[in-house]
C-alpha positions, 0 to 999 in steps of 0.5 A: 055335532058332525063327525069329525076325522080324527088321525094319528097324525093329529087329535087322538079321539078318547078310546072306547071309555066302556067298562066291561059288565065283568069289572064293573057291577052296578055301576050303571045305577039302576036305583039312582033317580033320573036328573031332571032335563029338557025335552032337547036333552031328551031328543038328543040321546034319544036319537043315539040309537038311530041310523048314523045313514038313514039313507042307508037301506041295504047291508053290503053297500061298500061305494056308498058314502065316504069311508068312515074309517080308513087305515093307511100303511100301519104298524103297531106293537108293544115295546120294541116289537112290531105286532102288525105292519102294512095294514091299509083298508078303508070301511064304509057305511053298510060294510061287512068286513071279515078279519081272519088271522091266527092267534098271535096274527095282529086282530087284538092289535088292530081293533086297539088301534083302531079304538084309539087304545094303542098307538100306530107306529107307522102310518095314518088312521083316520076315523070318521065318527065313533068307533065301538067294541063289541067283546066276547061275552064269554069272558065276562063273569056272569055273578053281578047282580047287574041287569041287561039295560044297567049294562047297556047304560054303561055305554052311556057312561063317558057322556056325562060325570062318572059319578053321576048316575044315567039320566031319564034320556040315557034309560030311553036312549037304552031301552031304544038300543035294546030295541034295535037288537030284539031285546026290549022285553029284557030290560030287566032280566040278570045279564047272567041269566041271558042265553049267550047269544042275548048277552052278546045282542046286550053288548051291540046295544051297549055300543048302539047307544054310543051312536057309534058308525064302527063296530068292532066284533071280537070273535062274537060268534064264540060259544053260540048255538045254531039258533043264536047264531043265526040271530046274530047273522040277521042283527049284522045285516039289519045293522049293516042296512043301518049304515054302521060298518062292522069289522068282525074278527072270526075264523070261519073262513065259509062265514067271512065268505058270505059278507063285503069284503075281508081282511087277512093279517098274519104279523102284517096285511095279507090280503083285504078286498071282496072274498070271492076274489081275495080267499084264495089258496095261497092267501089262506096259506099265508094267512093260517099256514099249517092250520088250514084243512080240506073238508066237504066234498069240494075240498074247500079250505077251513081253519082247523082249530079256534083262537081266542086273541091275536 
């Protein structure tokens, strides 16, 4: 089936239905036996992992192709108090997009409505395709005894009934998305057991396996090492080449330096468009106020303390 845009002007397309490997355990059904299928059933999940732009071969692309998700004058917020307000972007296939913003600065608020979790007031999304989130692992209890792929087959879950357990093709389809992120050695290793940076690659691949064209990346950095970083850095440029846009919430003003395009929010839009041009003095000033600070020789402008939502 083709993508179909979606508004909030019109058909709402279902939130992000995955449940968190903190709040469900086992229910991926590790034990349960595969149901019989087709070889075009099986092809058809199979090809959840693939690009959703296979002509797409290099991260960073932001004219390449039709937006896949564009937000236009948007406000949001809870109860009779607007979170976010004025927020206009558009993300294309290959694109790397930074979300800076302090606590309380309208990311979480941004990433629910893009999911389709809350509603804009104001404004128009449309979105091009499934959209996925990627949480902070760090948040999630490492004590159930569920494995790397039965997590990965929780984003299998809105595909079929909640109380039927993963079909042969949605193990394959999750093997192929652990895979794509260097984890296929992993399948059965404790998702408590895994490294942080490996727990976060098994949340990518939760989302891989739902096809979706946007990712949503809370804070993904969060708790990393040098080394698991840096594997995270290569996964966000093979899956940018792959055609997915990424929305990455982060506070490393150097790290937002090096991709596509960032958006700054503070209550409301401060700024989006190709970092080179957008993280200026006086952006960064309005986006983080007091809680900007000069470091290294160059006197280059760096947030002084992480946030955990906003």
């Amino acid at each position: 089936m083709p993508p179909r845009a979606v508004s909030d002007h019109g058909v709402i397309a279902p939130h992000d239905p995955t449940p968190d490997p903190s709040k469900v355990a086992g229910q991926a059904g590790a034990s349960a036996a595969p149901a019989p299928e087709s070889a075009e059933v099986a092809a058809s999940a199979s090809a959840r992992v693939s690009a959703p732009d296979p002509d797409a071969d290099a991260p960073g692309a932001a004219a390449r192709g039709e937006a896949v998700l564009s937000l236009e004058a948007v406000g949001a917020g809870y109860d009779e108090r607007l979170a976010l307000h004025g927020v206009s972007f558009a993300a294309r296939p290959g694109d790397r997009i930074a979300v800076l913003g302090p606590n309380g600065g309208g990311k979480t608020t941004l990433f629910r409505v893009i999911l389709g979790e809350l509603s804009a007031r104001t404004g128009r999304v449309d979105r091009s395709g499934d959209v996925a989130v990627v949480p902070q692992t760090e948040r999630s209890r490492l004590d159930f005894p569920v494995s790397a792929l039965d997590v990965v087959l929780m984003g299998t879950i809105a595909g079929r009934a909640w109380w039927r357990g993963p079909r042969r093709a949605d193990r394959e389809a999750g093997r192929e998305a652990l895979a794509a992120v260097g984890l296929e050695d992993r399948a059965s290793t404790t998702f408590g057991a895994l490294s942080g940076g490996q727990r976060q690659r098994v949340m990518v691949a939760r989302a891989l396996v739902r096809r979706a064209r946007v990712l949503l990346l809370d804070e993904p950095y969060r708790g990393l090492d040098t080394r698991s970083a840096a594997r995270l850095d290569e996964l966000i440029v093979e899956l940018a080449g792959r055609g997915h846009a990424l929305l990455i919430a982060t506070h490393d003003v150097s790290q937002a330096r090096a991709w596509d395009q960032v958006l700054c929010l503070n209550g409301g839009q401060v700024a989006f468009g190709p970092p080179a041009t957008t993280l200026t003095p006086q952006v960064l000033a309005a986006t983080y106020g007091g809680e900007l600070l000069r470091v290294g020789p160059d006197g280059e402008l760096a947030v002084v303390a992480e946030h955990h939502c906003g």
